[in-house]
C-alpha positions in Angstrom: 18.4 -151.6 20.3 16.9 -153.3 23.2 13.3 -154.2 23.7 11.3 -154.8 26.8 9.4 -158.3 26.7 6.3 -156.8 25.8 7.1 -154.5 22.9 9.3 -157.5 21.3 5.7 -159.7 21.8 4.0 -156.9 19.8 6.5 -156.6 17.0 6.9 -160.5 16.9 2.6 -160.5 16.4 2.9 -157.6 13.9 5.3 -159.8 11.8 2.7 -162.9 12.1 -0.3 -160.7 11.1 1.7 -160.0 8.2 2.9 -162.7 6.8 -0.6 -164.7 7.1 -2.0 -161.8 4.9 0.9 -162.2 3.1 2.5 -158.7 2.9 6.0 -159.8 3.8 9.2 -160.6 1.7 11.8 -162.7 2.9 15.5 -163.1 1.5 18.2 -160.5 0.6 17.5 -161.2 -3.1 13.2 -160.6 -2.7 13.7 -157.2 -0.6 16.5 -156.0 -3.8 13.6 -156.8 -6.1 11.2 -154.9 -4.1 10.2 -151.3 -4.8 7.6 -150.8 -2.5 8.6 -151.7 1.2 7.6 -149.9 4.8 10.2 -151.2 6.8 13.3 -153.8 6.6 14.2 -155.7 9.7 18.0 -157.9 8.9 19.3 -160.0 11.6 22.7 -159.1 13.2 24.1 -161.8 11.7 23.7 -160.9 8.0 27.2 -160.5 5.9 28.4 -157.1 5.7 28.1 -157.1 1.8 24.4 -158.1 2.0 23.7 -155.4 4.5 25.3 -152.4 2.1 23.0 -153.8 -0.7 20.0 -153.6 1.2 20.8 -150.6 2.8 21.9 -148.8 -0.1 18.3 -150.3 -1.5 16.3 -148.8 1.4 17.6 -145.5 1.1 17.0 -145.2 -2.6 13.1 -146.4 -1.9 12.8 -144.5 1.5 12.4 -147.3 3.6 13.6 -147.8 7.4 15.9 -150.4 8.0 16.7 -151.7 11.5 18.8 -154.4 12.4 17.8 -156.9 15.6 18.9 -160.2 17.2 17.4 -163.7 15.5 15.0 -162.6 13.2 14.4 -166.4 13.3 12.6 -165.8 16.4 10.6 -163.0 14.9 9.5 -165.1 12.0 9.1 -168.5 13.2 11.5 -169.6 10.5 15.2 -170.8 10.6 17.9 -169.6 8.2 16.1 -166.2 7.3 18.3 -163.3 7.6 16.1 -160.7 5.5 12.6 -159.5 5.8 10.6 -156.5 4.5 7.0 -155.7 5.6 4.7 -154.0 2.8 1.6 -153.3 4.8 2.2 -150.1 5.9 0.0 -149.8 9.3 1.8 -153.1 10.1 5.4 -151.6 9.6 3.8 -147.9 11.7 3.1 -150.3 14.6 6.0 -152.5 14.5 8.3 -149.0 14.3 5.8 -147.4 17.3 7.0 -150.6 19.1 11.0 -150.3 18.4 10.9 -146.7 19.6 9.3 -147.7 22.1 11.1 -150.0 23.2 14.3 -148.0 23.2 16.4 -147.8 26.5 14.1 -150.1 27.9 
């Protein structure tokens, strides 16, 4: 999926908002242990066995997943591959934004 500037700049304030008011979860192993998300964003990067698990997870809960470039860049944080959103007007505007962004 690509994203103009601007809707990327959106999504990447959506995440912040979030996790200041603290209604993210990072990690493959958090999101597993999480039964109430809105929306799962893995980096392309993530093993193929990890992204089964959480996929699999996210369809049994009825969550979206999508899957983008450096989620590093998204969160201001190196190493994570895994994040889940539980506010759910922060995951609607952050999935406005992606579909948004498509073709772009």
């Amino acid at each position: 999926m690509t994203l103009s500037q601007a809707n990327y700049t959106k999504i990447k304030s959506y995440v912040g908002f979030a996790i200041r008011a603290g209604k993210t979860v990072l990690g493959t192993d958090n999101i597993l242990n999480t039964k109430k998300l809105h929306i799962v964003i893995l980096d392309d990067t993530l093993s193929e066995n990890a992204v089964k698990k959480i996929k699999n997870h996210c369809e049994a809960i009825n969550c979206p997943l999508h899957i983008v470039k450096d989620t590093a860049k998204l969160l201001a944080k190196e190493g994570c591959k895994a994040f889940g959103i539980r506010d759910k007007s922060l995951a609607k505007a952050i999935i406005k934004c992606a579909l948004d962004g498509v073709g772009t």
